[in-house]
Every structure is written in structure tokens, then in C-alpha cells.
C-alpha positions in Angstrom: 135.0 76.9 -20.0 133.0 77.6 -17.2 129.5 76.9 -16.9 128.5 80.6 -16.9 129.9 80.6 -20.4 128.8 77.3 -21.4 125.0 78.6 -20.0 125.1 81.8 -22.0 126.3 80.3 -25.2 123.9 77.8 -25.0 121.1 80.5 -24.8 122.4 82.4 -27.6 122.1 79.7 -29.3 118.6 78.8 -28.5 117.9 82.0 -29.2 119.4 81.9 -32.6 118.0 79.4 -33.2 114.4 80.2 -32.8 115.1 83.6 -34.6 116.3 81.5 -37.6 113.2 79.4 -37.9 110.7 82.6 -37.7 112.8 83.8 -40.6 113.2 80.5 -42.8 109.5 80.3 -41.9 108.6 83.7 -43.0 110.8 84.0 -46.0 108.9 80.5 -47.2 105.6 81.8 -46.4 106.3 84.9 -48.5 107.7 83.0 -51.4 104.6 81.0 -51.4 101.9 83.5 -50.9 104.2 85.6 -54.2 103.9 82.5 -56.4 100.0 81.7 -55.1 99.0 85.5 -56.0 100.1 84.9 -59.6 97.2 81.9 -59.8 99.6 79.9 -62.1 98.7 76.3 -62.6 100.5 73.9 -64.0 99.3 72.6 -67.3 97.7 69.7 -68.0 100.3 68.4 -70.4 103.3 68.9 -67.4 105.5 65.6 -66.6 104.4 66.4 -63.4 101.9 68.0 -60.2 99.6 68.6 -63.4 97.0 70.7 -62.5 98.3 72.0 -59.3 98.8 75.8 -58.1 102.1 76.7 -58.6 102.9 77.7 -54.7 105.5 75.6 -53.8 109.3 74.7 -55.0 107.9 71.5 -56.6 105.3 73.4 -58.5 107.5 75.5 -59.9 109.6 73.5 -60.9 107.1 71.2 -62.5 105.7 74.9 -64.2 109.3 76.0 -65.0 109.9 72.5 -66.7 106.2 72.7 -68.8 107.6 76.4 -70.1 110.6 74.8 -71.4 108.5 71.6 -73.1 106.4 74.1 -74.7 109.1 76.7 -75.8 111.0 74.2 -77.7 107.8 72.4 -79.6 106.4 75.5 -80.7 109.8 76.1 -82.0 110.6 72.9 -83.5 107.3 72.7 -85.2 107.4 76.7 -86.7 110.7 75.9 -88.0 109.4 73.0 -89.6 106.8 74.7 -91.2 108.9 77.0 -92.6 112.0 74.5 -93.5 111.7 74.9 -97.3 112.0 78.8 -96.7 115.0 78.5 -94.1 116.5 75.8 -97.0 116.3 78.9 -99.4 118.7 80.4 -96.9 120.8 77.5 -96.2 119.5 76.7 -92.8 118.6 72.9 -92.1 116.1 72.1 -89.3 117.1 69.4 -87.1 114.1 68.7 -84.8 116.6 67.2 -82.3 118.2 70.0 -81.6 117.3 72.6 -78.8 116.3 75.5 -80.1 116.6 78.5 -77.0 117.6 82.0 -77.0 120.9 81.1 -78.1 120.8 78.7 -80.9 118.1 81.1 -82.3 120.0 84.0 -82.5 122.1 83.0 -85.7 118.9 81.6 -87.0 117.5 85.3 -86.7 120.5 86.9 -88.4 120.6 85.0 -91.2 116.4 85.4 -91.6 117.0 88.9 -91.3 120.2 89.3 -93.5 117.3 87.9 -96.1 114.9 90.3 -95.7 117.6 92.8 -96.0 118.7 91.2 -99.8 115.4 90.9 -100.6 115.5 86.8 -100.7 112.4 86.4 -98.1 110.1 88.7 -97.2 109.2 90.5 -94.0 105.6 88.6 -93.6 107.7 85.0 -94.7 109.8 85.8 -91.9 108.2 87.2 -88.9 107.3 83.5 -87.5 110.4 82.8 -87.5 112.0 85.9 -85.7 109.4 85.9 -83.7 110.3 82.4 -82.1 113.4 84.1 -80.6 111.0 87.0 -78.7 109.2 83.7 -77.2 112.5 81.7 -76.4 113.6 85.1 -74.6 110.3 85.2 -72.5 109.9 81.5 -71.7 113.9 81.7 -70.5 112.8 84.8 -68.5 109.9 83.1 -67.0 111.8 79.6 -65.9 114.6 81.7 -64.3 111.7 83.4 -62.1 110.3 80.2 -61.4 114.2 78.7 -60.7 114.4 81.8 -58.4 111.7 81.2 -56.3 112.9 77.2 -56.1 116.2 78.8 -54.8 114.5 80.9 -52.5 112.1 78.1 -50.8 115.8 76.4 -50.7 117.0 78.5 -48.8 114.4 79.1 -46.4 114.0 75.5 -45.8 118.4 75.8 -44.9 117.5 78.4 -42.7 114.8 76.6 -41.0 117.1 73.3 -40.6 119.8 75.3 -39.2 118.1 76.9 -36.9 116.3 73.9 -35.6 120.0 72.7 -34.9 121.3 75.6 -33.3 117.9 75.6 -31.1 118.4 72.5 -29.9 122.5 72.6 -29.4 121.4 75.4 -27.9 118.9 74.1 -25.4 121.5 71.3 -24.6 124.2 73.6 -23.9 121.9 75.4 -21.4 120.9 71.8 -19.6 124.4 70.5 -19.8 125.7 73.8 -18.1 122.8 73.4 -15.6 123.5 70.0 -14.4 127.4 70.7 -13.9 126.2 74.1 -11.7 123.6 71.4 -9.9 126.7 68.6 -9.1 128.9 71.4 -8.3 126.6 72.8 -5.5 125.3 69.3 -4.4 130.0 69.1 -3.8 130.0 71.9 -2.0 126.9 71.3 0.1 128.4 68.0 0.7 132.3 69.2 1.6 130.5 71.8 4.1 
């Protein structure tokens, strides 16, 4: 490879490089400054970053986490208010289990199947089909949150890789410059 090649590679490189950390910068920045326009802060009651603004992948995650807490308490503790009622329909509350979008779907046929006979009525049921609306929105609102922690991920790739490339790129170009430099110095010397 001559150094010609080696010397423009290198610069493309540098180039890319630089060009790569504006972005990863810039796509970071815009993440943050999304998240920080929200004014979300994380709840006192989080396992973590408690009472911080919620502008950063850690934040998030510590906020997506709290949603999830909360989701499945208020949950397990409707369900247990109403456990004699879901009984009456053969459904047993098992305050271990996870109780998401999922797993409260069949809860929310059988309630309504119920109404439907007549066994329960609408007003017994509602806080109980309404757990599944909430489930739906907390899932909706940590997959936002996971988004953004994806998105701070991969600016923060971008920005490592271009921090490489910049500097493989800035060797290339001094490598190829000392070779031109040691080949002239041969020539000036065989002349």
C-alpha cells in the first residue's frame, strides 16, 4: 500500500471519526434534553437515584424500574382486596405472582364473563378490570423509558467508535508521514 493510500485512509478515518462523535454526542444530548423536558423524577420509594431528574440512561432505568414496583403492588394489593369476590369466580390470588398485562388478561375475562351471567356486578368489578388498563400503561411507559436507555446506548457506541476510528485515523496519517519523511531523507541521501 503506498503511503498516498495509507495517508488518505488515515484521514478518512480521522474524519469519520470526528463526524461520529458530533453525532453520538448529538443524538445523546437530544435524548437527554427529551427526557429532561418531561420533568420526571424518580420517586422517592425507587431502589435507586431517588429523587433525581430522570435525564440520563441510569435515571431511567431507575424510573422504568419504580413503574414496574408500583404496577405490581397496586395490583397485588386490589386483587387482595377483592379475593373473596375473585374466589366467587374461582380465581385464587397468589401475591407472589407477577401480575402484568399478560397474566391479567385471563383474570379480566373471567371478571367479565361474570358480569355477563350476572354473578358480580359491574361496580364489583371495575377495580379489577381496571388493573389491566394500568398494567397496559405502566408496560407502555417502561418500554419508553427502555427506549431511551437503548438510545443513550447507542450514542455512547457511536461516540466510542468514533473516538477509535479518530485516533487509527490520525495514526495512519503520522505513520504514512514518517515513511514519506525516511523515504525523502533515502533519496536525498542516494543523490
Amino acid at each position: 500500500m503506498s503511503n498516498k493510500t495509507v495517508r488518505v485512509s488515515g484521514l478518512i478515518g480521522l474524519i469519520a471519526g470526528i463526524l461520529m462523535v458530533v453525532v453520538g454526542g448529538t443524538v445523546w444530548g437530544f435524548a437527554a434534553n427529551q427526557l429532561g423536558a418531561q420533568q420526571i423524577t424518580v420517586p422517592a420509594s425507587a431502589n435507586f437515584l431517588a429523587g433525581s431528574s430522570v435525564n440520563n440512561p441510569f435515571s431511567a432505568l431507575a424510573q422504568a424500574d419504580i413503574i414496574g414496583v408500583h404496577q405490581q403492588t397496586g395490583a397485588v394489593a386490589t386483587l387482595e382486596e377483592n379475593a373473596d369476590l375473585l374466589a366467587s369466580i374461582g380465581i385464587t390470588v397468589d401475591p407472589d405472582a407477577t401480575y402484568n398485562f399478560a397474566t391479567l388478561g385471563p383474570i379480566n375475562t373471567a371478571v367479565n364473563g361474570a358480569v355477563a351471567e350476572g354473578t358480580i356486578t359491574a361496580e364489583e368489578a371495575a377495580p379489577i378490570l381496571a388493573l389491566r388498563d394500568t398494567a397496559n400503561q405502566a408496560s407502555g411507559l417502561q418500554a419508553a423509558l427502555f427506549t431511551s436507555v437503548i438510545a443513550f446506548g447507542v450514542a455512547a457506541l457511536i461516540i466510542g467508535l468514533g473516538i477509535l476510528s479518530a485516533i487509527n485515523g490520525f495514526a495512519m496519517t503520522r505513520v504514512a508521514g514518517r515513511a514519506g519523511a525516511k523515504v525523502a531523507e533515502k533519496e536525498l541521501v542516494n543523490a
